[in-house]
C-alpha positions as CSV (number, residue, x, y, z in Angstrom):
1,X,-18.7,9.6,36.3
2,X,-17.9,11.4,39.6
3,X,-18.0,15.1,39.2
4,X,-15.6,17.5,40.9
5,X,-17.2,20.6,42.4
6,X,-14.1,23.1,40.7
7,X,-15.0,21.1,37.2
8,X,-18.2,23.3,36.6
9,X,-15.9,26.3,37.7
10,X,-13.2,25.7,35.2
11,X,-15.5,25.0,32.2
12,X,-17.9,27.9,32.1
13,X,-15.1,30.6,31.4
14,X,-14.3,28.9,28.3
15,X,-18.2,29.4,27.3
16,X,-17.5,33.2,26.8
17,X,-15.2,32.4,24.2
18,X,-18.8,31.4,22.4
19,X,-20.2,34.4,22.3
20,X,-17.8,36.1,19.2
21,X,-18.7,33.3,17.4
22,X,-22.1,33.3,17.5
23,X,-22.1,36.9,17.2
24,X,-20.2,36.8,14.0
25,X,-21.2,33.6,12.3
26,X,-25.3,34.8,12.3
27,X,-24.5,36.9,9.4
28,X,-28.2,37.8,8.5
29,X,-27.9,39.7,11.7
30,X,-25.1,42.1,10.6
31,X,-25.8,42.2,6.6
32,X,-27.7,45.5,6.3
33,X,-25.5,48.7,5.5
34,X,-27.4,50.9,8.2
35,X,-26.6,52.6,10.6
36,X,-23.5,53.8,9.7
37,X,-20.7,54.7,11.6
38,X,-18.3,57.3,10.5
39,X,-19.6,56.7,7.3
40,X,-18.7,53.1,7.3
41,X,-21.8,50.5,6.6
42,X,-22.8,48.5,10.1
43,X,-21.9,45.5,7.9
44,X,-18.0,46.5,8.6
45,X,-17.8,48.3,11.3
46,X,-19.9,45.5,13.4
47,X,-16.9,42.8,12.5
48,X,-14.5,44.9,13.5
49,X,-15.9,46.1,16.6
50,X,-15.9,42.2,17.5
51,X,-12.1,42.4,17.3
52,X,-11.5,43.9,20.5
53,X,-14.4,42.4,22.0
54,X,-12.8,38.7,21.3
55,X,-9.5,40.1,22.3
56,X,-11.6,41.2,25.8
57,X,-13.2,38.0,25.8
58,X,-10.4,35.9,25.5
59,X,-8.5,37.7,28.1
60,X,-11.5,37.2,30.5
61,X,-11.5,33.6,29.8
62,X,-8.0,33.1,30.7
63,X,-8.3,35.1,33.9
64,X,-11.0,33.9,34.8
65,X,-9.8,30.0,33.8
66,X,-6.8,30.9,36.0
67,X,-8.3,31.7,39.3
């Protein structure tokens, strides 16, 4: 199979879109309750912080896939 040189290009932005789900499926990382923030346990506050950050990432992704 022939490869095009824009193929690499247009794959590797969808590989961000890995990284929230990595970061959110390795739940051993996250399940502790310290430290807190704003007296909410890092178990919470770490999933939610990922929902902007997928937002981010999936924005990049689609920029990036654009271009």
């Amino acid at each position: 199979m022939k490869t095009v040189p824009g193929d690499r290009r247009r794959r590797w932005p969808g590989l961000l879109l890995l990284l929230p789900v990595a970061g959110l499926l390795w739940v051993p990382f996250y399940d502790r309750p310290m430290p807190a923030l704003f007296g909410f346990p890092f178990f919470y506050w770490y999933q939610l912080a990922w929902v902007p950050l997928t937002s981010l990432a999936i924005w990049l992704a689609w920029r990036l896939g654009r271009a």
